[in-house]
Structure formats: C-alpha cells, structure tokens
C-alpha positions in Angstrom: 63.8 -56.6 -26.8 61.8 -58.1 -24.2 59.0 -60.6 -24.9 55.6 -60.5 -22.3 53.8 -63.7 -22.0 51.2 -63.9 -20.1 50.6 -65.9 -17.3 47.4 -68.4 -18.0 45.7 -68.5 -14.8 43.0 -71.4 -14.2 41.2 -72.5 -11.3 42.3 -76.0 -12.0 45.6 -76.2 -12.4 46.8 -77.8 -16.4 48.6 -80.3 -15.3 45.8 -82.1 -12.8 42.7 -80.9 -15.0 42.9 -84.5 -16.5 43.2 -88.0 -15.0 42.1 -89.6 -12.4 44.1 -89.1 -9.0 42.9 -91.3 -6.4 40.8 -95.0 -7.3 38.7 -95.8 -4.5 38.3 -100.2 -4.7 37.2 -102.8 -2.7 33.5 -102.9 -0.5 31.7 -100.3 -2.6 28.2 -99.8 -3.7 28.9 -97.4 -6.3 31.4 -97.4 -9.4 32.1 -94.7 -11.9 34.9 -96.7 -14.1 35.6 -99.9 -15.7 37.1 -103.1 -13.9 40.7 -102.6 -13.9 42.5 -103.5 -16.5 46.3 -104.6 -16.8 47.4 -101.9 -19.3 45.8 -98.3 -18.4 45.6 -99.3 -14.8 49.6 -100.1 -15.3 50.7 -98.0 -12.2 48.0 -100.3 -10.1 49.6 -103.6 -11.5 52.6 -102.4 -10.5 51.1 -102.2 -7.2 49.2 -105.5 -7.4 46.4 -103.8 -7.2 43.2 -105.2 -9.1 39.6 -105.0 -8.8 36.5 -105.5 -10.4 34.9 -102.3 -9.5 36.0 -98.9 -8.5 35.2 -95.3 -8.3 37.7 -92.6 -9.8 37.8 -88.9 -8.9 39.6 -86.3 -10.5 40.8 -82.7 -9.3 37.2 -81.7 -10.4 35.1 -84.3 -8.6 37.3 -83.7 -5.5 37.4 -79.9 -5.5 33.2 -80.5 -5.8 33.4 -81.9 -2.5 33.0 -79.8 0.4 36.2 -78.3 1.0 37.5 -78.4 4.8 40.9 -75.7 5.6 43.0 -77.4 8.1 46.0 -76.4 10.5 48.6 -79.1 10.8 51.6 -79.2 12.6 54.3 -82.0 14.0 57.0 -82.4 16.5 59.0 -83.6 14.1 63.1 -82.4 12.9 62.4 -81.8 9.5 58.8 -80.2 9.7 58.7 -76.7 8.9 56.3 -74.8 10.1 52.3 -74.9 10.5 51.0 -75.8 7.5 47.8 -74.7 5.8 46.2 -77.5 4.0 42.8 -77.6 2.5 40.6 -80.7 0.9 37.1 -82.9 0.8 36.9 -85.1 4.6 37.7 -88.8 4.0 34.7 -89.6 4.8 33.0 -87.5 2.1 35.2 -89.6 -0.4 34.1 -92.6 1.1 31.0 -91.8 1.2 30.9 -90.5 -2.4 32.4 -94.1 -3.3 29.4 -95.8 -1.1 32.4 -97.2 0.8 30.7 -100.5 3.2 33.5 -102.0 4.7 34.9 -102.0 8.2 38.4 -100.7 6.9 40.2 -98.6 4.4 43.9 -99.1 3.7 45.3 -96.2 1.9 48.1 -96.6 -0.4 50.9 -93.9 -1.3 52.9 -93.7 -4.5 56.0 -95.5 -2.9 53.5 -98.6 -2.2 53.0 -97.5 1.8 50.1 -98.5 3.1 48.2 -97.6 6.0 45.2 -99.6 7.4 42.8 -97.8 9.2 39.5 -99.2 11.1 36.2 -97.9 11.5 36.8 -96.3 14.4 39.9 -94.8 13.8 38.4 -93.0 11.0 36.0 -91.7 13.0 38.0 -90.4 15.4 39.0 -87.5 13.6 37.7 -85.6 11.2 40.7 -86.7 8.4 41.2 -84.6 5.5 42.5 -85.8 2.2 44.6 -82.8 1.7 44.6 -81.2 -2.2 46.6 -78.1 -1.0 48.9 -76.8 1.3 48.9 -73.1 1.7 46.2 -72.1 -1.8 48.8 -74.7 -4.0 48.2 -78.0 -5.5 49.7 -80.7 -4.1 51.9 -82.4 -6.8 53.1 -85.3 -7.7 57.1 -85.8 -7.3 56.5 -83.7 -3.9 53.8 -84.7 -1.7 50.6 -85.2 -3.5 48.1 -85.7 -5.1 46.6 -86.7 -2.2 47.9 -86.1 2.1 45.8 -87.7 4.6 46.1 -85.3 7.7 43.7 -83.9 10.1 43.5 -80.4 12.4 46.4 -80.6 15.1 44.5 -77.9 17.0 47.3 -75.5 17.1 49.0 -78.2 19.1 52.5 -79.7 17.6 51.7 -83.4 16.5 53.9 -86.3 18.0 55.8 -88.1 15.8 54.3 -91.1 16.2 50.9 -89.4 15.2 52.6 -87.7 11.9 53.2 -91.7 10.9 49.7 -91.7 10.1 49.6 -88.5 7.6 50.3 -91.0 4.3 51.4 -88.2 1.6 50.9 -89.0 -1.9 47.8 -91.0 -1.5 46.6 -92.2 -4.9 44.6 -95.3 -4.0 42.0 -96.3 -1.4 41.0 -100.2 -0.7 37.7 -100.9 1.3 37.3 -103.6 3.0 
C-alpha cells in the first residue's frame, strides 16, 4: 500500500513565515519593536548587542520590498557556479528603518561583522539576498540574509567576495 501526501505549497515558506530575521539598531528614526530585552533578544545578548530602539522585518515585510534579481559570481576555489539571487536593495531596508547614520555594520550569525561607510554603500547597488536560484535562504546554510551585489557577468575577486557577509541577521547604524 502506498500512502500520497500532498505536498503543502506556500508562498512563504513554514518555517520563515514567523520571526523576525534581521533587527535593524542604532541611528534610526523609525522603530517597529520594543527596546531589547535580555531574554527574547537572547541570540543578541549573546552577541552583546543591545539597543533601545530597533526595527524588525520578517520574511513578509522583506518580500514587500521591491525585489531586485541579481547575478553573482567569484573567483574564488570553492564557488560554484553563477548564482541567481534575489532580495529588497540595502538601501530600501535602511531606508525602511529611517537609517541616519554615516555607517552600517552588518553582523552574521558567527558574530562577523562588516563595517561599511556611506559611500561604500553607495557604490553599488547591494542586495540583501532572500534567495538564491527561486529558494529561501536558510539558516544552518547561508541565510537568512547574503549581502551581495550584480558582478556584471564578470567573476568577482576574492578580495571583493570578503564583503558578501552571508547569514546577515543584524544591522547597526551608526
């Protein structure tokens, strides 16, 4: 005997329809969340990361974002191909956030964090990658969250891959 079960399809995938995936802290004029606090913001202690205001987004409020579709590849050993990668433009979160500082350091899971000035966000147009090839980014792999940006067709140096933090989850403006 064989036993069909159907496969529940979603536009949101289950297991990122809830939470919050990426705090934005720091210089910002607008806040969608309490000031942290010690024991639901436990991942964020662990971090040392406080605040007293923040803004949240979920998969939803980040698929609500304009959605930019993204070719990136690297010179790199280990990369494998071209990859297709589609999210909201930093600066779309940031400006969602009412981000007013001169920086933004952008943490990963493993507590990496990459510093980025003004003008280095401007020089590209950075993507805060949800996808790669139509499938969520996850956590345990390389999500939620990959900052990349369009390589143009062109195979990235490695030097410039440094700068694609994967597993972004928290965003400090300063």
């Amino acid at each position: 005997m064989s036993v069909v079960v159907p496969l529940l399809c979603s536009a949101v995938p289950t297991a990122l329809a809830e939470g919050t995936l990426l705090t934005v802290s720091g210089a910002i004029g607008k806040t969608n969340r309490e000031a942290f606090d010690p024991f639901f913001d436990g991942f964020l202690k662990f971090h040392d990361k406080t605040f007293e205001k923040a803004y949240s987004f979920d998969w939803e409020a980040l698929a609500a974002l304009p959605q930019k579709s993204v070719t990136v590849n690297a010179d790199t050993e280990d990369w494998p191909r071209p990859l297709t990668m589609e999210g909201p433009l930093l600066k779309d979160v940031l400006t969602t956030a009412g981000a007013a500082g001169d920086t933004a350091t952008l943490y990963a899971l493993d507590g990496f964090g990459l510093e980025m000035s003004a003008e280095k966000m401007a020089s590209r147009e950075w993507v805060l990658a949800m996808k790669v090839g139509g499938e969520p980014l996850g956590i345990g792999g390389l999500g939620p969250l990959w900052l990349v940006y369009d390589t143009s067709g062109r195979k990235a140096p490695e030097e410039e891959e440094r700068s694609w933090v994967w597993s972004v989850f928290h965003i400090e403006i300063e």
